[in-house]
C-alpha positions in Angstrom: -74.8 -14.3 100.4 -70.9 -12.8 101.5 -69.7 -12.5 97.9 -66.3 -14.2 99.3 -67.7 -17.2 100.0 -67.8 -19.2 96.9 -69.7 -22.1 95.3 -67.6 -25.2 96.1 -69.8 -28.3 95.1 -69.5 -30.1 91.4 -65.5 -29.1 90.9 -62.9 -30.7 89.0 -60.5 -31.1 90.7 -62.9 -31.1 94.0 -62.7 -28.1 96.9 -59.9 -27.9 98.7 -59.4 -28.4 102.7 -58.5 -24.8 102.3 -61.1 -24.1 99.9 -63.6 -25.1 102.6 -61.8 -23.6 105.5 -61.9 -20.4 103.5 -65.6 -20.2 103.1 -66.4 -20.9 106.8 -64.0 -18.3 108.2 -66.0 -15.7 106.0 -69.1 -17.6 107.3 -68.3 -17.1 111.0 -67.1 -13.5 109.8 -70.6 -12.6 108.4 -72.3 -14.3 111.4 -70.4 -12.4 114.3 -70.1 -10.1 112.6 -66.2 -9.7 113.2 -63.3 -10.2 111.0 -61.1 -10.4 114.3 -62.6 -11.4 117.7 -61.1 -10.6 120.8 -58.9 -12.8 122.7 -62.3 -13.8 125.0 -63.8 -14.8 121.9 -61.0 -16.2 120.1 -61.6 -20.1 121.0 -65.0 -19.7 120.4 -64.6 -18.3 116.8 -62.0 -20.8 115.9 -64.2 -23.6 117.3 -67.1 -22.6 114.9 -65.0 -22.1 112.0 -63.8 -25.6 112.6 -66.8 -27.5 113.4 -68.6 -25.6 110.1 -65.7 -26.4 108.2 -65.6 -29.7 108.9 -69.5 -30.2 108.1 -69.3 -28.6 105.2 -66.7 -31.0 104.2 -69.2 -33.6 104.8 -72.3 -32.1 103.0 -70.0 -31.8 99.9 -68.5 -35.5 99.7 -72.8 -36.5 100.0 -73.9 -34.6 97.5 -74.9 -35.8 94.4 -75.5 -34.3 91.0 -75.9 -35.6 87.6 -74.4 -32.0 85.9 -70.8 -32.8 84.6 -68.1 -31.0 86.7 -67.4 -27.3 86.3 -64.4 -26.2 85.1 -62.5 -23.7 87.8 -60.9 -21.5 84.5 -63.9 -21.4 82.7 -65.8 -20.1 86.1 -63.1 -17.9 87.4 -63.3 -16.0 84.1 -67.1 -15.9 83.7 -66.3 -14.0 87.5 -63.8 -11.7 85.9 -66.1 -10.7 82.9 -69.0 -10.0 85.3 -66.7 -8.2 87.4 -65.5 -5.8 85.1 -69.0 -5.3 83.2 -70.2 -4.3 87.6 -67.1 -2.3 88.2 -67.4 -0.6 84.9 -70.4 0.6 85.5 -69.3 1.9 88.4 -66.3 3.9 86.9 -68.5 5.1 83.7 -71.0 6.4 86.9 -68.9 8.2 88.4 -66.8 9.7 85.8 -70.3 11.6 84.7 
């Protein structure tokens, strides 16, 4: 999976319009395999970032869970520590 594209379901506060608009751009990014189509492309790309932004809107308002709701701090800095322990590694690596 794009490492961009981020788990959205069982927030407090929920996902963001933006949130979810976010994840399909990368989506349609990964699929096409552009970051930037050309202009011939362009309504198609925005179409399919639309339409699987607006379904994933919908699959995240059905689903159901019985977890308690993350927290977006506590995740974003279990993210940072793994971060730093992968990018670490990489300095130490490379330093020998």
């Amino acid at each position: 999976m794009c490492r961009n594209i981020h788990v959205l379901h069982n927030f407090e506060p929920a996902a963001t319009d933006d949130e979810v608009h976010a994840a399909a751009l990368q989506f349609v990014r990964k699929v096409s395999g552009t970051t930037k189509p050309s202009k011939a492309n362009a309504e198609a790309f925005d179409r399919a970032v639309a339409e699987i932004a607006h379904i994933t809107r919908h699959l995240l308002d059905d689903l159901v869970t019985t977890a308690p709701p993350k927290d977006r701090e506590t995740e974003a800095a279990k993210a940072r520590a793994r971060a730093q322990v992968r990018y670490g590694r990489i300095a130490e690596a490379q330093a020998s």
